[in-house]
KEMI-769100 format. One record per residue (C-alpha): x, y, z; residue in one letter; residue number from 1. Coordinates in nm, 2 decimals, decimal comma. Layout:
residues N
ATOM; u; v; w; r; k
ATOM; X; Y; Z; A; NUM .
...
This chain:
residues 274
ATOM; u; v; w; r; k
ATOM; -4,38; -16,95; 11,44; X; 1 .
ATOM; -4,55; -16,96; 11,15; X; 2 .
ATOM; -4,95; -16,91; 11,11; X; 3 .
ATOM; -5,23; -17,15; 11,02; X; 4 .
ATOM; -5,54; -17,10; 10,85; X; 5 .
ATOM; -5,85; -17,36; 10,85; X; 6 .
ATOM; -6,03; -17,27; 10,55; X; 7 .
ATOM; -6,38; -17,49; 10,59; X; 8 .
ATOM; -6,60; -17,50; 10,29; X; 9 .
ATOM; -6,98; -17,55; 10,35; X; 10 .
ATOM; -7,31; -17,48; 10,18; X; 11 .
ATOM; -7,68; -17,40; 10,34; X; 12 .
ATOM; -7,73; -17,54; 10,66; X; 13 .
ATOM; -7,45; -17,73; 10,66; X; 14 .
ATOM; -7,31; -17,42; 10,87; X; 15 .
ATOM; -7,48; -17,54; 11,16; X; 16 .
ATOM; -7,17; -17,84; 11,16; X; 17 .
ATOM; -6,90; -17,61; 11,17; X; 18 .
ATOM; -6,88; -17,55; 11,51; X; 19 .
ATOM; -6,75; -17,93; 11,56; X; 20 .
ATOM; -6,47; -17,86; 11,36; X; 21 .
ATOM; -6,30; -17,55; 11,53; X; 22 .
ATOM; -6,09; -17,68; 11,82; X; 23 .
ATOM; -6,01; -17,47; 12,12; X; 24 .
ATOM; -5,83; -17,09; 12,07; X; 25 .
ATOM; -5,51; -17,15; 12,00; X; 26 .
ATOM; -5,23; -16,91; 11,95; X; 27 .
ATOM; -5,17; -16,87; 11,53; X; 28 .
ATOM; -5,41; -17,09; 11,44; X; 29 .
ATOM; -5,73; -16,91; 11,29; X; 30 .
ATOM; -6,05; -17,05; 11,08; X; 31 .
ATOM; -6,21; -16,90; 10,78; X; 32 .
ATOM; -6,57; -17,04; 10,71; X; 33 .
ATOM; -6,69; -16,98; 10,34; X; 34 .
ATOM; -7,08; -17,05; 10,33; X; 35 .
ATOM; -7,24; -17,12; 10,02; X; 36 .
ATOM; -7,61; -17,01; 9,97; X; 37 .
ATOM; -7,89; -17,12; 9,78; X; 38 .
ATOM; -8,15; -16,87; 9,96; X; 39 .
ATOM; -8,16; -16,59; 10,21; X; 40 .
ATOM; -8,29; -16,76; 10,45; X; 41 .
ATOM; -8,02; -17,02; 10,48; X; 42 .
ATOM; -7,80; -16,72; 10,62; X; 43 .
ATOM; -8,06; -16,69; 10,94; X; 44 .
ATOM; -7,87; -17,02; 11,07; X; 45 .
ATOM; -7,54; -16,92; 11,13; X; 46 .
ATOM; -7,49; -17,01; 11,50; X; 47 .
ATOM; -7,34; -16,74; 11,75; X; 48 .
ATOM; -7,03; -16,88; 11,80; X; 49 .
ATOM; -6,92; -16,83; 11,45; X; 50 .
ATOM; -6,97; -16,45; 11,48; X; 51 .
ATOM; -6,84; -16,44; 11,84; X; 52 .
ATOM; -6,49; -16,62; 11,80; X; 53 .
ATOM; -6,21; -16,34; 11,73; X; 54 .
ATOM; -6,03; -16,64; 11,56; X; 55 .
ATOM; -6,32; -16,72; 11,30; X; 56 .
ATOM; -6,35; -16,54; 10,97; X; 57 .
ATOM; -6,72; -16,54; 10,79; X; 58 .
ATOM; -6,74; -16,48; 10,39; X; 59 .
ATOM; -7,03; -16,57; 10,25; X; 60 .
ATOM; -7,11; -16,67; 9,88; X; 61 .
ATOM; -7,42; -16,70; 9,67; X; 62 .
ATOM; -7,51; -17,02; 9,49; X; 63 .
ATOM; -7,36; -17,33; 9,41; X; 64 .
ATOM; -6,99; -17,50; 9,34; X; 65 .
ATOM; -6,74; -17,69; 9,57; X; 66 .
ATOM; -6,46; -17,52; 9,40; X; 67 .
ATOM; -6,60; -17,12; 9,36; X; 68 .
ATOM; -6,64; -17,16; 9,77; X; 69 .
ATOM; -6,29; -17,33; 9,80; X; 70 .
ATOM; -6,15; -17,00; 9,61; X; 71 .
ATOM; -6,38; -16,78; 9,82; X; 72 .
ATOM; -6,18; -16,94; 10,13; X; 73 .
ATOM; -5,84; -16,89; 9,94; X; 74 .
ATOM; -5,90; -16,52; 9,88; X; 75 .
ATOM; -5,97; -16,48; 10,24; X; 76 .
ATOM; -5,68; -16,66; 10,38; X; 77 .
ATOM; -5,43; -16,49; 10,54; X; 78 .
ATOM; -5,17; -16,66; 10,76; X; 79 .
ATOM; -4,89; -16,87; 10,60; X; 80 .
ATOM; -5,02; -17,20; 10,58; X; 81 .
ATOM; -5,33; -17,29; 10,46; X; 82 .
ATOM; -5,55; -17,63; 10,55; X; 83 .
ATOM; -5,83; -17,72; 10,31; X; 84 .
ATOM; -6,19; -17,88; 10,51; X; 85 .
ATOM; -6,49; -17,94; 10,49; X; 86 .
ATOM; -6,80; -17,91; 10,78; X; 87 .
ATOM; -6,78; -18,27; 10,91; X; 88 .
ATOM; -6,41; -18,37; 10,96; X; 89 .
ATOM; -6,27; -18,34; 11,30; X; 90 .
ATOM; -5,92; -18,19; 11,33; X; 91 .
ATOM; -5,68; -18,24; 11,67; X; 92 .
ATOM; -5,47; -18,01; 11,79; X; 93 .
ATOM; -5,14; -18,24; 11,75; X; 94 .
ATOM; -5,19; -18,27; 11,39; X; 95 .
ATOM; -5,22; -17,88; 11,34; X; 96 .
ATOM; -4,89; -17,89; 11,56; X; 97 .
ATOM; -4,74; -18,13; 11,29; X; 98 .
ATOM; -4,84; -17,95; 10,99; X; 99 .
ATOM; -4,69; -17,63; 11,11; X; 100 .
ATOM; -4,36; -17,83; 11,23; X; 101 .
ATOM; -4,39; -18,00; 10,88; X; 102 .
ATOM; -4,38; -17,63; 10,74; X; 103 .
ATOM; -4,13; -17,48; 10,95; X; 104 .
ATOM; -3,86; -17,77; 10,88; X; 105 .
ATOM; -3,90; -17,80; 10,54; X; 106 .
ATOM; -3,89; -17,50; 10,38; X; 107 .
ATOM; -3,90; -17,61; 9,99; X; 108 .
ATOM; -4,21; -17,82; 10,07; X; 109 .
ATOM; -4,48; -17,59; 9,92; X; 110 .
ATOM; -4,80; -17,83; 9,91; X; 111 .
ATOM; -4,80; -18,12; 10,18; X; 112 .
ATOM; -5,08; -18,40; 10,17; X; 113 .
ATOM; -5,16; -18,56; 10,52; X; 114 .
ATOM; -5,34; -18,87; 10,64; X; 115 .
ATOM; -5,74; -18,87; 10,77; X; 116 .
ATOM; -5,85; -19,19; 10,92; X; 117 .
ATOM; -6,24; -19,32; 10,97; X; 118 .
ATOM; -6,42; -19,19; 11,31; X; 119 .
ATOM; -6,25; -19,57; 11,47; X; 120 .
ATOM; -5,92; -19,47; 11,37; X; 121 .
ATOM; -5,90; -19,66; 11,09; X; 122 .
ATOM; -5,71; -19,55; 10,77; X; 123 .
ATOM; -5,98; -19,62; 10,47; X; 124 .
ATOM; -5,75; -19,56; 10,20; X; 125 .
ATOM; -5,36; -19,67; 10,10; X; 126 .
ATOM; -5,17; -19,38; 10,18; X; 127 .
ATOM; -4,76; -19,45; 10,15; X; 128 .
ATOM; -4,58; -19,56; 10,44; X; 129 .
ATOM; -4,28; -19,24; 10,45; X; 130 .
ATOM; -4,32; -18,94; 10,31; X; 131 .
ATOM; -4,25; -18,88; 9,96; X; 132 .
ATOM; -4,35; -18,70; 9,62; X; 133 .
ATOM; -4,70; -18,68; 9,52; X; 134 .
ATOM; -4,61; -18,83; 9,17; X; 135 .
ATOM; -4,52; -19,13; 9,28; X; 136 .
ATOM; -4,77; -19,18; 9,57; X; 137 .
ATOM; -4,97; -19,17; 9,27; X; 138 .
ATOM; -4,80; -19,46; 9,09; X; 139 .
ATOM; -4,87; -19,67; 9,38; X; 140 .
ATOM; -5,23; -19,65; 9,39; X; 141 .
ATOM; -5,22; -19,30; 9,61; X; 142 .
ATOM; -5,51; -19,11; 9,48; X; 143 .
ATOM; -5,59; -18,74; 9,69; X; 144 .
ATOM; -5,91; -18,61; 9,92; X; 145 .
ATOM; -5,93; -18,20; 9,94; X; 146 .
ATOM; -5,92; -18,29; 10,32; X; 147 .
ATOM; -5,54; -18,41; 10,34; X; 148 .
ATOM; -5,43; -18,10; 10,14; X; 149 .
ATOM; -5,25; -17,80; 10,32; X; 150 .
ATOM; -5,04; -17,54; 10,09; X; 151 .
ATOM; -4,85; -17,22; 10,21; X; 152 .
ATOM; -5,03; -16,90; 10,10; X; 153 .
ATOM; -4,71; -16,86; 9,86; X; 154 .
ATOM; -4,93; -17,12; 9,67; X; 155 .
ATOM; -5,24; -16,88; 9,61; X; 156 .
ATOM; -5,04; -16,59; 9,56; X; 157 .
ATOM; -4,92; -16,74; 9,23; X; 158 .
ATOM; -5,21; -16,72; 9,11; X; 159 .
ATOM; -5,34; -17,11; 9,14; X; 160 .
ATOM; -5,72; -17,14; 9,21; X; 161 .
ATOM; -5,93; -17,46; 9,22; X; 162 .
ATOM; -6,11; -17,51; 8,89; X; 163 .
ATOM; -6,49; -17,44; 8,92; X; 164 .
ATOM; -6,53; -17,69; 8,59; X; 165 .
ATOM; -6,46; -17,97; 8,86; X; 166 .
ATOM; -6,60; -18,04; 9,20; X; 167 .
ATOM; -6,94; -18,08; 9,32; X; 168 .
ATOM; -7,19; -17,86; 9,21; X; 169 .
ATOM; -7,03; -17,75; 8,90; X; 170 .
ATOM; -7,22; -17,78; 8,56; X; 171 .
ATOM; -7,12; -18,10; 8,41; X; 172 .
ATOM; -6,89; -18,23; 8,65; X; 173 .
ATOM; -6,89; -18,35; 9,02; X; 174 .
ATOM; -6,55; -18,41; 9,18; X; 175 .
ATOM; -6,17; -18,40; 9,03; X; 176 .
ATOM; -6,08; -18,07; 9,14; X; 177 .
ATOM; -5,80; -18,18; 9,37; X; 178 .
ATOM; -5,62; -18,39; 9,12; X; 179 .
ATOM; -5,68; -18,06; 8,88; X; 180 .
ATOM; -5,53; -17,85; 9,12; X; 181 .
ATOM; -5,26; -18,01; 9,19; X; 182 .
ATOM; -5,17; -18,09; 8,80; X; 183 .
ATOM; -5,13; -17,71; 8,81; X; 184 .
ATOM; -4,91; -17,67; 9,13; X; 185 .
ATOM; -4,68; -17,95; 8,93; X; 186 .
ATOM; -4,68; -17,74; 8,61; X; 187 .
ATOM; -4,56; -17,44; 8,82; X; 188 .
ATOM; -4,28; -17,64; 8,93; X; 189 .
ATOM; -4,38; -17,68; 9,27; X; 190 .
ATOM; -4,30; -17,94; 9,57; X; 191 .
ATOM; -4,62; -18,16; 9,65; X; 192 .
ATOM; -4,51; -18,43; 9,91; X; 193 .
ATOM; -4,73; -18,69; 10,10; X; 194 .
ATOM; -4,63; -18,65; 10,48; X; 195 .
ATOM; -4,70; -18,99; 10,69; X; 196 .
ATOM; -4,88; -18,77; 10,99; X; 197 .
ATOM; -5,27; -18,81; 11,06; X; 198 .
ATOM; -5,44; -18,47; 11,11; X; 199 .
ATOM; -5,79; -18,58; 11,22; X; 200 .
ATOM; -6,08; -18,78; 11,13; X; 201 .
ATOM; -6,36; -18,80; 10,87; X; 202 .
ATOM; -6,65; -18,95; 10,70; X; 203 .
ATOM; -6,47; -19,18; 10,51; X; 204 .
ATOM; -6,77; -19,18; 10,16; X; 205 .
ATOM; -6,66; -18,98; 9,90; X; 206 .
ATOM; -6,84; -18,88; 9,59; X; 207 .
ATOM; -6,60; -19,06; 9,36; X; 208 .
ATOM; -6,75; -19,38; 9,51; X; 209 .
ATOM; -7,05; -19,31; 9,27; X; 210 .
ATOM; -6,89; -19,39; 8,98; X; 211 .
ATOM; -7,07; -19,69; 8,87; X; 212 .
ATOM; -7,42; -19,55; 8,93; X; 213 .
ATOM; -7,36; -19,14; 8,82; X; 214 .
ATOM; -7,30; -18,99; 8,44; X; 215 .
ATOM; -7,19; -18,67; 8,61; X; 216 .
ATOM; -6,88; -18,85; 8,79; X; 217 .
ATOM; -6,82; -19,08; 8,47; X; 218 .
ATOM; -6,79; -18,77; 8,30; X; 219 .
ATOM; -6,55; -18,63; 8,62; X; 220 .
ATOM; -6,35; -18,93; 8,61; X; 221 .
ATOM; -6,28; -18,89; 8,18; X; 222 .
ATOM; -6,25; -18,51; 8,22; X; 223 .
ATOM; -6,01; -18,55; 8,51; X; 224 .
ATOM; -5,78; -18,83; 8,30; X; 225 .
ATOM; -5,78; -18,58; 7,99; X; 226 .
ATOM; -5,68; -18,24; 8,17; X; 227 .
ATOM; -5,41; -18,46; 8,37; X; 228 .
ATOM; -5,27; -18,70; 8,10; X; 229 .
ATOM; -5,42; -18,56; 7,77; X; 230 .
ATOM; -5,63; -18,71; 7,55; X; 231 .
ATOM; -5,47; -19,04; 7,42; X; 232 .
ATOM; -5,34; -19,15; 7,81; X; 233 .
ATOM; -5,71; -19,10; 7,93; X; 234 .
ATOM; -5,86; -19,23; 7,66; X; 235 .
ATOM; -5,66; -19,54; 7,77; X; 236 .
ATOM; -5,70; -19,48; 8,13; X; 237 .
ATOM; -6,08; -19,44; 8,02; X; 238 .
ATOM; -6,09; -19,84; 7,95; X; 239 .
ATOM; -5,90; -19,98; 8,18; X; 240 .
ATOM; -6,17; -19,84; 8,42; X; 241 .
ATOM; -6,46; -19,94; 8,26; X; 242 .
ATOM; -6,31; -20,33; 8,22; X; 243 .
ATOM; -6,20; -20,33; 8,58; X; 244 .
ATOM; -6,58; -20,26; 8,68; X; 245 .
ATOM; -6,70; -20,49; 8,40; X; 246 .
ATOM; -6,46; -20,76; 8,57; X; 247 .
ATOM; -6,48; -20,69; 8,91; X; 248 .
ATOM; -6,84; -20,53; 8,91; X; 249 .
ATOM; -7,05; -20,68; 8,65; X; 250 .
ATOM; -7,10; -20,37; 8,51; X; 251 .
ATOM; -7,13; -20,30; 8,12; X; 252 .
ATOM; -6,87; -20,13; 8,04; X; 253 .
ATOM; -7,00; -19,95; 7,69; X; 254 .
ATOM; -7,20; -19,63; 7,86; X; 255 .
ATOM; -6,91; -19,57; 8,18; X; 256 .
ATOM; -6,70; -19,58; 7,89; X; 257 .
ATOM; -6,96; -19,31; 7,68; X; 258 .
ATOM; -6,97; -19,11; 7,95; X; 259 .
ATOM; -6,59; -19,07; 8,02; X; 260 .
ATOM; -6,55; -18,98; 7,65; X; 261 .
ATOM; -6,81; -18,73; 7,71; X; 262 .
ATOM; -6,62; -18,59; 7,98; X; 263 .
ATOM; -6,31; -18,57; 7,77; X; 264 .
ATOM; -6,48; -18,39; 7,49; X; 265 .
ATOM; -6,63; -18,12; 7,78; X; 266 .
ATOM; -6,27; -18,05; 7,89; X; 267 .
ATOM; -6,11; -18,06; 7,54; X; 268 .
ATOM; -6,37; -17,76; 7,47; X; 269 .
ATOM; -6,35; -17,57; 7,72; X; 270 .
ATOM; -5,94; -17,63; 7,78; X; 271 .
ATOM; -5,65; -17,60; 7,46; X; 272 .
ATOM; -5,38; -17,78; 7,67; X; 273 .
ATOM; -5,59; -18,11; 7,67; X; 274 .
């Protein structure tokens, strides 16, 4: 049977959520917790049950970025599959059942991308209704959340790593990393599917949502378009977006625009490929 690892990202005293994500000991399925830091003191409130558990793994990490804490959790991961969270889902036990069956009967599968609904049950997103390749989920409106992602540990031992450009607390950018990532797993040649199983439940708000209102994830959203698609596609992609908000939204569409161009120029410097 193979093993599963629950790699849950969380900064400060958002530790003091994890507990509510581990379920009960169960046999192969383990838990490392990466905590991000912004000051000593923040380590003080690591509850007891997080050093008691013989199934929980600690690693701490100083300062601030989604991704850099994602990689410290990758680093330390080492049973066979790997399931990305975050301090506030809830996982059940049948959907950790169905990602290791999902593993063990598909061997060529190397990235599989599940289905989280709302705390009601209630799917807040389109996900597609059989399971099928990530590209063309995408081409019919599928777009990805670092919760649904699981990978086997052949994955990180080739070497791919969440960008630390992307995601929040990163310089420039705020989110994006998962659609980065996984433009690198498809580069490498590897086997992304969307499985039709739900896994758990979670808060539903994302940080893309602040598009309208944030520079930082109008730059995420250009930066993203340009390392996926290169320049001239985002640059497209770029305006489509900001008339869709004009249209829909009301919004004026001249500095979402700006800001996604400023985006694509970050990546373009600090990335050849793009």
């Amino acid at each position: 049977m193979l093993k599963l690892d629950v790699l849950i990202c969380t900064i400060d005293a958002g530790i003091q959520h994890v507990p509510k994500v581990l379920l009960e000991p169960a046999e192969g399925v383990f838990y490392v917790v990466s905590m991000q830091y912004t000051e000593d003191h923040f380590l003080q409130q690591v509850p007891e049950v997080l050093k008691q558990r013989a199934d929980v793994k600690l690693c701490y990490l100083q300062g601030r970025g989604l991704s850099r804490n994602r990689n410290m959790a990758l680093s330390h991961a080492t049973s066979d599959i790997l399931l990305i969270a975050d301090d506030d889902e809830r996982l059940t036990k049948e959907g950790i059942e169905s990602i290791i069956a999902t593993y063990e009967q598909q061997p060529q599968l190397d990235i599989a991308l599940f289905r989280m609904t709302d705390e009601q049950g209630r799917f807040f997103k389109r996900y597609p209704n059989q399971q099928m390749p990530y590209e063309k989920a995408v081409k019919q409106g599928y777009y990805v959340a670092s919760w649904e992602m699981t990978m086997r540990r052949t994955v990180v031992e080739k070497g791919l790593r969440f960008n630390p450009l992307f995601g929040l607390g990163s310089e420039q950018l705020a989110c994006g990393e998962e659609d980065v990532f996984l433009k690198d797993a498809l580069d490498q040649g590897l086997r992304i599917d969307c499985v039709p199983i739900v896994i758990g439940s979670t808060d539903p708000h994302t940080t893309g949502e602040l598009f309208t209102t944030s520079p930082k994830v109008q730059r995420s959203k250009g930066a993203t378009f340009a390392y996926c698609y290169g320049t001239v596609n985002a640059l497209f992609r770029c305006a489509k977006e900001s008339l869709h908000h004009f249209v829909f939204h009301g919004k004026n569409p001249f500095p979402l625009f700006w800001n996604q161009w400023k985006g694509i120029q970050y990546v373009k410097r600090k990335h050849d490929h793009v």
